[in-house]
C-alpha positions as CSV (number, residue, x, y, z in Angstrom):
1,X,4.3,-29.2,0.0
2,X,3.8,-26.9,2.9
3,X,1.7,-23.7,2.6
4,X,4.5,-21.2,2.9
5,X,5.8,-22.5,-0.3
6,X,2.2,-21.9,-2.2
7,X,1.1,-18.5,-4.0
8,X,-2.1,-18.3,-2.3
9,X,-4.0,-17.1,-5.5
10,X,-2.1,-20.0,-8.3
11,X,-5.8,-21.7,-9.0
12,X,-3.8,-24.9,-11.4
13,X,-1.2,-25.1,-8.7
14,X,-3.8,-24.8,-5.6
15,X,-5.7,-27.1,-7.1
16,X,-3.3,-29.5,-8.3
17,X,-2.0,-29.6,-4.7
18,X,-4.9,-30.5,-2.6
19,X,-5.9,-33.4,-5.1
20,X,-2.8,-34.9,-4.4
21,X,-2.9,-34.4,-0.8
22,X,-0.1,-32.2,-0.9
23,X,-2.1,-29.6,0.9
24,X,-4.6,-30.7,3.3
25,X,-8.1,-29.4,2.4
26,X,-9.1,-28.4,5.9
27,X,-6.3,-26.7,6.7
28,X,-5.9,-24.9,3.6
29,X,-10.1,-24.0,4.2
30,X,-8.8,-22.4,8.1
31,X,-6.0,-20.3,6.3
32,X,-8.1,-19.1,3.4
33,X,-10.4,-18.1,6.5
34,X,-8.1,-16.4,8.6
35,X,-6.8,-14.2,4.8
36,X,-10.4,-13.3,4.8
37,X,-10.5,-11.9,8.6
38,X,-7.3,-10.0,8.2
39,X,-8.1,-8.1,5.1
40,X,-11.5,-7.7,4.9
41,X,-11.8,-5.1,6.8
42,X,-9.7,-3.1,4.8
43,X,-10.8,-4.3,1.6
44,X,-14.1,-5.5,1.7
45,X,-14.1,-8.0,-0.8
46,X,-16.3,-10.1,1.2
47,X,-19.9,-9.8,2.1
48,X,-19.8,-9.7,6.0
49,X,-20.5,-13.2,7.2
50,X,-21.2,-14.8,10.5
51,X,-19.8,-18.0,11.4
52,X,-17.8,-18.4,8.4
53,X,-14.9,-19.9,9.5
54,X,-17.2,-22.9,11.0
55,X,-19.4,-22.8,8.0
56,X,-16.3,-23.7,5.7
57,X,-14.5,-26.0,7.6
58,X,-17.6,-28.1,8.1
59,X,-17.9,-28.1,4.2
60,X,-14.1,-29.2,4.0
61,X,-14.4,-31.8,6.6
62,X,-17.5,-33.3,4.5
63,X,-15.8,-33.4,1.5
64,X,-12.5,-35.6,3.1
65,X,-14.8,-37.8,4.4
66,X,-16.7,-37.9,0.8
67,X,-13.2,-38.3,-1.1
68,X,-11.0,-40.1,1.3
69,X,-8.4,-41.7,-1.6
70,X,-6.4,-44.5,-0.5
71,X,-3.1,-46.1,-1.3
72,X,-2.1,-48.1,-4.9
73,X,-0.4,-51.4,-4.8
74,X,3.1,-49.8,-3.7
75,X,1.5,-48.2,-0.4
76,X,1.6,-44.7,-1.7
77,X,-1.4,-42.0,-1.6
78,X,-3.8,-42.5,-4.3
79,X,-6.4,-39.4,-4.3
80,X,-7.3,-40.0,-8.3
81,X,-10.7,-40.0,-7.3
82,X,-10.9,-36.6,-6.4
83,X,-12.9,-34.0,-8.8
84,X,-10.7,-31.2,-10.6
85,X,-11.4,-28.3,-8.0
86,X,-11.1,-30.7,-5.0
87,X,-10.8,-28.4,-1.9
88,X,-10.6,-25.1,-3.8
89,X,-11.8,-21.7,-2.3
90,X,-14.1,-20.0,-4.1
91,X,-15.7,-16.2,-3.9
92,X,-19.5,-16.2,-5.7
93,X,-20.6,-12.3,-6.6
94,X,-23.7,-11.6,-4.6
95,X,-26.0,-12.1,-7.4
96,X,-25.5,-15.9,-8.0
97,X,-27.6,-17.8,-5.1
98,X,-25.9,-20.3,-3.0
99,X,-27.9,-22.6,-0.9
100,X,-27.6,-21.9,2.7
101,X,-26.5,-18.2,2.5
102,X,-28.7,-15.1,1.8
103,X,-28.7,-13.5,-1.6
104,X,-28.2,-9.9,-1.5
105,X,-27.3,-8.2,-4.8
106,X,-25.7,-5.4,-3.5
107,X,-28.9,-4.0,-2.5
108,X,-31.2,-3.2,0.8
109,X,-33.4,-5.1,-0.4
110,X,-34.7,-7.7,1.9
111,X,-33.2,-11.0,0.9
112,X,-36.1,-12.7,0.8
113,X,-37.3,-11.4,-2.1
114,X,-34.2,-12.5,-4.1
115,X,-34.3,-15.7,-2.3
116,X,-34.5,-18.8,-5.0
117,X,-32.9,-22.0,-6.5
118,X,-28.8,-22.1,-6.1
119,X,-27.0,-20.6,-9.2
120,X,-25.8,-24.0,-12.0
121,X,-22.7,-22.3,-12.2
122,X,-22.5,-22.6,-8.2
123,X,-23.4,-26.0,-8.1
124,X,-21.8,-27.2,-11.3
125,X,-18.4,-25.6,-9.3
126,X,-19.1,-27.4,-5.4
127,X,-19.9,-30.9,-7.7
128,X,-16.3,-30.6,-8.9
129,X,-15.0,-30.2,-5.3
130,X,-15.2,-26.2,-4.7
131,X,-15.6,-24.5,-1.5
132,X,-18.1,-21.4,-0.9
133,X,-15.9,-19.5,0.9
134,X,-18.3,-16.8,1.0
135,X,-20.4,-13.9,-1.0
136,X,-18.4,-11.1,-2.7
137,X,-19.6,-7.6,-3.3
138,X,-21.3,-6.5,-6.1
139,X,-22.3,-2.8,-7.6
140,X,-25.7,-3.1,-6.7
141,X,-28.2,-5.4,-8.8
142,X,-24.9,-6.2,-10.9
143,X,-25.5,-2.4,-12.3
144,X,-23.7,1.2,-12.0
145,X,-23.9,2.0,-8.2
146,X,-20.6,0.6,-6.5
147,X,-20.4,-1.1,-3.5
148,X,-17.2,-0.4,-0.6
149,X,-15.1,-2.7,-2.1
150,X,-11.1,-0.8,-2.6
151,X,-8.9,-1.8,-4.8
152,X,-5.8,-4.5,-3.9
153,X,-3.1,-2.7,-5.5
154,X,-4.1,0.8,-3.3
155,X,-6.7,1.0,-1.1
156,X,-7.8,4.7,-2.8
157,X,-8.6,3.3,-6.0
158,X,-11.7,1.4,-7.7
159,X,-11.4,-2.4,-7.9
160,X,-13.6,-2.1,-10.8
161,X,-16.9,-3.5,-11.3
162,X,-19.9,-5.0,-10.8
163,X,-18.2,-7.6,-9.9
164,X,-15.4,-5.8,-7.7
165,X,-15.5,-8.1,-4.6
166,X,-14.7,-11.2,-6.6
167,X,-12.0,-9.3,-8.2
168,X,-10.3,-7.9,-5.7
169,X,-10.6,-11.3,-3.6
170,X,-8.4,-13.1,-6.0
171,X,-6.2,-10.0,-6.9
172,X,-5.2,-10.2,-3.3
173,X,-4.5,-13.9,-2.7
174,X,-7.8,-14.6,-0.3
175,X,-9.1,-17.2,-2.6
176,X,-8.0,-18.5,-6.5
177,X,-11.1,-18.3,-7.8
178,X,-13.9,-16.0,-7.8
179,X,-17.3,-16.2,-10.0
180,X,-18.9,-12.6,-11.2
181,X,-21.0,-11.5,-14.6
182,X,-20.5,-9.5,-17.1
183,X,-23.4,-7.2,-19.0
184,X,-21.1,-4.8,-20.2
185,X,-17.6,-4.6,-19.0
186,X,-18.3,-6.2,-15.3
187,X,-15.6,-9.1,-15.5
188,X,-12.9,-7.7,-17.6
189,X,-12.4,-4.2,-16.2
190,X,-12.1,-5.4,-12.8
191,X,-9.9,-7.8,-13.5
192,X,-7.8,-4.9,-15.6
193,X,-8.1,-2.9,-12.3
194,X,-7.0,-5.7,-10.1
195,X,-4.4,-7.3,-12.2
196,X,-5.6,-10.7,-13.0
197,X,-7.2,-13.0,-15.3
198,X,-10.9,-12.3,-15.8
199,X,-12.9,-14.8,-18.5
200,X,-16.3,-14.0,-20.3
201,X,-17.1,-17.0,-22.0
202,X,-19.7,-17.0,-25.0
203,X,-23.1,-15.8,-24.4
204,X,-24.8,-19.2,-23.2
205,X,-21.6,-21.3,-22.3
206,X,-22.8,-20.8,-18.3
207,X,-26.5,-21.4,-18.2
208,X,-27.4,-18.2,-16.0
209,X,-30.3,-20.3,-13.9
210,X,-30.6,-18.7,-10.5
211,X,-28.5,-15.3,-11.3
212,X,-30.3,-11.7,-10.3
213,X,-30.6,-10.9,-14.2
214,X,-29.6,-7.4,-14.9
215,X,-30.0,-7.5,-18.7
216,X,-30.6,-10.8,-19.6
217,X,-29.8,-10.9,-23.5
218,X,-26.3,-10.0,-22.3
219,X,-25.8,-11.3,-18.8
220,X,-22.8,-14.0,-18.8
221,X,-21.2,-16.0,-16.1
222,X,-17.7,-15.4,-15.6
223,X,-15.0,-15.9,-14.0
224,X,-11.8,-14.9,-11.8
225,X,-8.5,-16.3,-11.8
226,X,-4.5,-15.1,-11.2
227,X,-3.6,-17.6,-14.0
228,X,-4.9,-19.0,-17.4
229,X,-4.4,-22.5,-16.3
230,X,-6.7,-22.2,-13.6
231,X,-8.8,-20.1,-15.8
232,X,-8.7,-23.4,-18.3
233,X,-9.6,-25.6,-15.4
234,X,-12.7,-24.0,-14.1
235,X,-13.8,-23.1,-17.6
236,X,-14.1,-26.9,-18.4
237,X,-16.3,-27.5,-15.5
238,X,-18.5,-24.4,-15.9
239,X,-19.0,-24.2,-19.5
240,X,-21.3,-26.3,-22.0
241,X,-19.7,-28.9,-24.1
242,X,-16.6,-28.2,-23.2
243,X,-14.3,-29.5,-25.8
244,X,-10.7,-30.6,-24.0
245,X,-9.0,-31.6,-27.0
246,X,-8.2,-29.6,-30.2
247,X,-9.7,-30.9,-33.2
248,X,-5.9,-32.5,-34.9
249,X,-4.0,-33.3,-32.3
250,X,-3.3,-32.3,-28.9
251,X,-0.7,-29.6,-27.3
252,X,-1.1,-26.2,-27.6
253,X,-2.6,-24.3,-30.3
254,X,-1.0,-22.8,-33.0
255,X,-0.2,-18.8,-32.1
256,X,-3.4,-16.6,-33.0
257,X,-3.4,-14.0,-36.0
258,X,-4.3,-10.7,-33.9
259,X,-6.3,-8.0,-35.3
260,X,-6.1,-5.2,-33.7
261,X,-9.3,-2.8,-34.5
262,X,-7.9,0.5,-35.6
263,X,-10.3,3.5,-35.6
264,X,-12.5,5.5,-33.1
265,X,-13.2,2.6,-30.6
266,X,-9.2,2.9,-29.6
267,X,-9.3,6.4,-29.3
268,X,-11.7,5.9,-25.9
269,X,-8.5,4.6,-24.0
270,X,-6.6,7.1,-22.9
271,X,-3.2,8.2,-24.6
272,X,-1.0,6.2,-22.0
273,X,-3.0,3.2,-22.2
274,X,-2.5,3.2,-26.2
275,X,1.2,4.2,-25.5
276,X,1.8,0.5,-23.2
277,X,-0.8,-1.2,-25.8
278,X,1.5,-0.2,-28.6
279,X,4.2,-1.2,-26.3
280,X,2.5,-4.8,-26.0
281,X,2.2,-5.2,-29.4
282,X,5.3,-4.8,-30.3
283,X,6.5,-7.2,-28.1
284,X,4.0,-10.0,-29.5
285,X,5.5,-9.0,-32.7
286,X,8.7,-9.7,-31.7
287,X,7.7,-12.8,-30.4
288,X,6.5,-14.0,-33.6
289,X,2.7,-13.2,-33.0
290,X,1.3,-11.8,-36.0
291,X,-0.9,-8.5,-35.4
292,X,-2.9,-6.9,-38.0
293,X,-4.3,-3.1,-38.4
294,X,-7.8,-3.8,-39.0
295,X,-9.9,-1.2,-39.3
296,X,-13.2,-1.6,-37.7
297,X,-15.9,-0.8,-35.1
298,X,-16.3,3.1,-37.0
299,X,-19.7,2.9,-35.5
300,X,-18.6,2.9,-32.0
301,X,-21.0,6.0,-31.0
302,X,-24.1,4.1,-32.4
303,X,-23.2,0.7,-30.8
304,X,-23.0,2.4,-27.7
305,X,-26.1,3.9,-27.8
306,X,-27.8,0.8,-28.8
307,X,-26.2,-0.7,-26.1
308,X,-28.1,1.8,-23.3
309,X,-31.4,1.2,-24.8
310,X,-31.7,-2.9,-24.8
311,X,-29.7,-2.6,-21.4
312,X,-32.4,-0.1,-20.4
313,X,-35.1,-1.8,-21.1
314,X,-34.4,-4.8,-20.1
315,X,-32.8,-3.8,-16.1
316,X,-36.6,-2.4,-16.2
317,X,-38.4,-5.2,-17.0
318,X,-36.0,-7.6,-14.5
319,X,-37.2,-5.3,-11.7
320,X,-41.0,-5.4,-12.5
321,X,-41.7,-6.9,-9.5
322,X,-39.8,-5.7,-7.3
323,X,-39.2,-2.2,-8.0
324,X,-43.0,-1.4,-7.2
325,X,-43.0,-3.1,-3.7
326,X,-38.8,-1.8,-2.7
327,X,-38.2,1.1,-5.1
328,X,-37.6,2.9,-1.9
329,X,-34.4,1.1,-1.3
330,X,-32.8,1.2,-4.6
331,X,-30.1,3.6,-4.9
332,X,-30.8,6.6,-7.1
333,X,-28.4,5.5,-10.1
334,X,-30.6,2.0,-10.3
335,X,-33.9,3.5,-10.0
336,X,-33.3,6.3,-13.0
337,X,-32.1,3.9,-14.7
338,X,-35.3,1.4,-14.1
339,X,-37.6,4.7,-14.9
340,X,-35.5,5.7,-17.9
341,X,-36.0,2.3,-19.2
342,X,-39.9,2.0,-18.8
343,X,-40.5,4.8,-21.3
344,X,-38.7,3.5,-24.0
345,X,-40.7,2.3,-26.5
346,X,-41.0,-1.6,-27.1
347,X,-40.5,-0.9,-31.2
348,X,-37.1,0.6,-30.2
349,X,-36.3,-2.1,-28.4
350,X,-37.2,-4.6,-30.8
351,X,-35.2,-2.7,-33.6
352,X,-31.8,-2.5,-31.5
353,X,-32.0,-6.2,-30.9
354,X,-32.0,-6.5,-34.2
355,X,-29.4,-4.4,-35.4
356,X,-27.4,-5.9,-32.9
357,X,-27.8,-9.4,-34.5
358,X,-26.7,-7.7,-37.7
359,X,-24.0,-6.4,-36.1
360,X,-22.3,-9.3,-34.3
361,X,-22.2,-10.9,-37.6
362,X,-20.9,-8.0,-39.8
363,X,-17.9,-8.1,-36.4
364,X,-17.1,-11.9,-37.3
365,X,-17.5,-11.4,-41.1
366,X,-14.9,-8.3,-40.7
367,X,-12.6,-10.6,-38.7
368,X,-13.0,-13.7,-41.9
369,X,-12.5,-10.8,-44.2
370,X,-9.0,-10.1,-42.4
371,X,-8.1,-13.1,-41.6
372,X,-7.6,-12.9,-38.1
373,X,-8.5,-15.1,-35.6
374,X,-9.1,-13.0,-32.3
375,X,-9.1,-9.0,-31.9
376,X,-7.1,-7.9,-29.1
377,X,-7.6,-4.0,-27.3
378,X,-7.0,-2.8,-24.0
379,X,-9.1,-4.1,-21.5
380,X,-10.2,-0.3,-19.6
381,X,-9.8,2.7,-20.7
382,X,-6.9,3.0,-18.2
383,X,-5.8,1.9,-15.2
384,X,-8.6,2.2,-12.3
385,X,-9.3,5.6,-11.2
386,X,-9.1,7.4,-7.6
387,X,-11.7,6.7,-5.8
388,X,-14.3,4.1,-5.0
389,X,-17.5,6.3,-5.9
390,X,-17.2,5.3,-10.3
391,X,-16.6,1.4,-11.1
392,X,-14.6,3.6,-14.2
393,X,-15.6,2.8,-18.2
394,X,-17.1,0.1,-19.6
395,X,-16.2,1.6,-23.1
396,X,-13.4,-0.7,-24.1
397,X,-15.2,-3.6,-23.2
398,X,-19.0,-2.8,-24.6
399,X,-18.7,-3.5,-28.3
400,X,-17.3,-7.1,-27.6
401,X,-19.9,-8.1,-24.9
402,X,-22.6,-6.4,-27.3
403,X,-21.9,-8.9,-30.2
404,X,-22.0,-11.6,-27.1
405,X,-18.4,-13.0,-28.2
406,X,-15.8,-14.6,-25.4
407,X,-13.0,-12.3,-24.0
408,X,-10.5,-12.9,-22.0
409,X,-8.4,-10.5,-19.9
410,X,-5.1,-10.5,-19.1
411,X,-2.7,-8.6,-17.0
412,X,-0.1,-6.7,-19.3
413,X,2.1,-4.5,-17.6
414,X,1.8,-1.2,-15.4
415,X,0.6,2.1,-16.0
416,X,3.1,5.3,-14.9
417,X,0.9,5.1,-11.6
418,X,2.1,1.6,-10.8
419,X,-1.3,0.7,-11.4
420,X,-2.2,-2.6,-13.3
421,X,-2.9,-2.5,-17.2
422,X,-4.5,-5.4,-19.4
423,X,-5.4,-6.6,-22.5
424,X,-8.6,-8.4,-23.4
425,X,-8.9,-11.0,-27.0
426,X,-11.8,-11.4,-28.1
427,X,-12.6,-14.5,-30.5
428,X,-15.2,-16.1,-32.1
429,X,-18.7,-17.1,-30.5
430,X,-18.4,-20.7,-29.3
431,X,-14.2,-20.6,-29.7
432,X,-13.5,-20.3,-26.2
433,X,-11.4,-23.2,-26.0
434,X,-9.0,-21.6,-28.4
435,X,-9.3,-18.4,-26.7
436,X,-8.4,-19.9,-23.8
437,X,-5.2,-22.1,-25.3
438,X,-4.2,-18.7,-26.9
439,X,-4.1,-17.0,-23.5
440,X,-1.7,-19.4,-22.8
441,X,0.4,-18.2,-25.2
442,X,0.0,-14.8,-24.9
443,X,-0.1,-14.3,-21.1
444,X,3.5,-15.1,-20.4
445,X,4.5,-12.3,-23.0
446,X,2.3,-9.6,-22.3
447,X,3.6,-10.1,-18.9
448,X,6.7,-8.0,-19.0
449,X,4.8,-4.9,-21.5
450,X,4.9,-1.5,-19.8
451,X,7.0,-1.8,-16.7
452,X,6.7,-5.2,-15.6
453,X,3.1,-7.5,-15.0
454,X,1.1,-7.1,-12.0
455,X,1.8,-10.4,-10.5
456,X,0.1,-12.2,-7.8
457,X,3.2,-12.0,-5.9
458,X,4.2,-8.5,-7.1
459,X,0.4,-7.2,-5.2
460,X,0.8,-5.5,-2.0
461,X,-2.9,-5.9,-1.1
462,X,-3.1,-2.9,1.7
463,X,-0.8,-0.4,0.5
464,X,-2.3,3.1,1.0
């Protein structure tokens, strides 16, 4: 298979290739380099880097000689020993350490002081073959303040965030998979922005060892990809207890019962993005999928607020120690924020956690009580806005990530802008393997809703 003949960004099909031998690791590692030098400067996905193209080459070369393969009885290639990401190019958001590069959160903050112990979810990813292919940008600390990253699809628009660089990596085709987190919305809204699959597993799936914690009690590994079948692939290697096989039988799950949660929470998006979600669900209907008005989430307002408070609180007490000794380089947004959270009181902390226990329970009670097996919404409030300045609203994504359930985004259509729309389903905690077999199901038909998916090859990465 020769490179010209390979979607850059197809994780399953990238991956799938350079087990085989079909695409030779090194070479592919020079080409994903020489993406990352042509468009970085105009998109600034990438955290500068010197000495990357040596850097990564060297790591491919090492791992050819530490997977060799050989031939079978017949004489032809046998490469069966090779791990499931064999070779693959991956973007890590500059809050998840990676031995031998600097750690810099988005920050000025000297990175020695973030310095410490590479990331599990790095290292669980290069044991299954992987390839650092560099840092991407991050809003600083993983927080509010965005970094220069532009958006793929046009250059004058936000990518998203905080994880923006690792979004708009993928979204262009410089590498098929990215890692970034999620405390609120910081995975699914950028990959809304950018068009692709973004994937929030359960809170705990991805032990978060060696991550610059934002808010803890909410911070998740996640991760980037242009299709759910990559998505699948890196999940099982990432996650805890990955289950591969469906309890019955194998093949594909059995079509989801949607529910889709009618009330004030849908009224944050704005009215197109409920016209091409309205669109989309129709078209799952037609399909056979059933979807369900399911009134819920009336409390929106109060989930929200409850939401600032333990977020707050807990961005404060991350930064304890370093706030004191670098507060002079945070940027204002962080530091108010850090302050803000230091004078709220620990009993109002400990009452929001609480009712935020209640909560995530009434949420999968309401779905038993419907009978629905995943919620689905629009994944942003719309598509990304002008401007790099706002990473745009978490809103749409809050109320899931604040009962710490799995979501998974998916591209659905266009917005009147040409802009890229998604959807996000959200399922049980701990169902992420069906979420994940769903998205299979559902991807391929939300990929016509609202004027036409934006593709991997449908993304013009530098139009102005």
């Amino acid at each position: 298979m020769s490179q010209g003949s390979m979607r850059t960004g197809e994780l399953a099909r990238v991956a799938d290739a350079l087990r085989r031998g079909e695409l030779d690791p090194v070479a592919y590692a020079e080409e994903t380099c020489g993406r990352i030098e042509a468009a970085n400067p105009d998109l600034r996905a990438f955290v500068p880097e010197d000495g990357r193209r040596e850097r990564v080459r060297a790591l491919a070369e090492k791992l050819v000689l530490s997977f060799p393969g050989g031939a079978d009885d017949a004489g032809h290639a046998n490469h069966a020993d090779r791990p499931a990401l064999f070779g693959v190019p991956l973007g890590v958001k500059d809050v998840l350490r990676v031995d031998g590069l600097p750690t810099g959160a988005g920050s000025e903050v000297p990175p020695d002081a973030l310095a410490g112990p590479e990331a599990v979810a790095v290292a669980r990813l290069r044991a299954a073959g992987a390839l650092v292919a560099g840092k991407t940008v991050t809003a600083e600390f993983a927080f509010m303040s965005p970094g220069p990253t532009r958006n793929p699809h046009a250059l004058g628009h936000s990518p998203g965030g905080s994880s923006s660089g690792s979004a708009a990596a993928v979204a262009a085709g410089l590498v098929p998979l990215a890692l970034g987190t999620q405390t609120v919305g910081s995975v699914i809204r950028p990959a809304a922005f950018c068009g692709i699959v973004g994937f929030k597993p359960s809170f705990g799936r991805i032990p978060t060892d060696g991550v610059i914690a934002n808010a803890p009690t909410f911070d998740t590994v996640g991760l980037f990809s242009q299709d759910v079948a990559g998505t699948l692939l890196a999940a099982e290697v990432l996650c805890d207890g990955w289950r591969t096989t469906r309890a019955g039988g194998s093949g594909p799950p059995a079509p989801p019962v949607l529910g889709v949660p009618d009330g004030p929470y849908l009224r944050q998006a704005t009215p197109e993005a409920r016209e091409v979600f309205a669109a989309q669900l129709a078209r799952l209907a037609a399909a056979g999928i059933e979807v369900r008005q399911v009134p819920a989430l009336a409390d929106i307002a109060a989930v929200n607020a409850r939401n600032s408070v333990i977020n707050l609180v807990e961005i404060a007490r991350t930064h304890e120690r370093l706030f004191p000794e670098h507060g002079d380089r945070y940027r204002d947004e962080t530091a108010t924020a850090i302050r803000d959270g230091r004078q709220i009181e620990p009993s109002t902390y400990t009452q929001a956690l609480a009712a935020r226990a209640d909560y995530a329970a009434a949420l999968v009670a309401r779905m038993d009580e419907a009978g629905i097996d995943a919620w689905i919404a629009p994944a942003a409030t719309g598509p990304a806005p002008e401007g790099i300045t706002t990473t745009g609203s978490p809103a749409m994504n809050l109320p899931w990530t604040h009962a710490r359930l799995p979501v998974v985004g998916l591209p659905a259509g266009l917005a009147s802008n040409g802009l890229p729309l998604g959807v996000q389903c959200v399922a049980r905690p701990g169902a992420d393997e069906d979420l994940l077999g769903w998205a299979g199901t559902l991807a391929p038909l939300l990929s016509g809703a609202g004027g036409g998916a934006a593709s991997p090859a449908g993304c013009r990465p530098f139009s102005r």
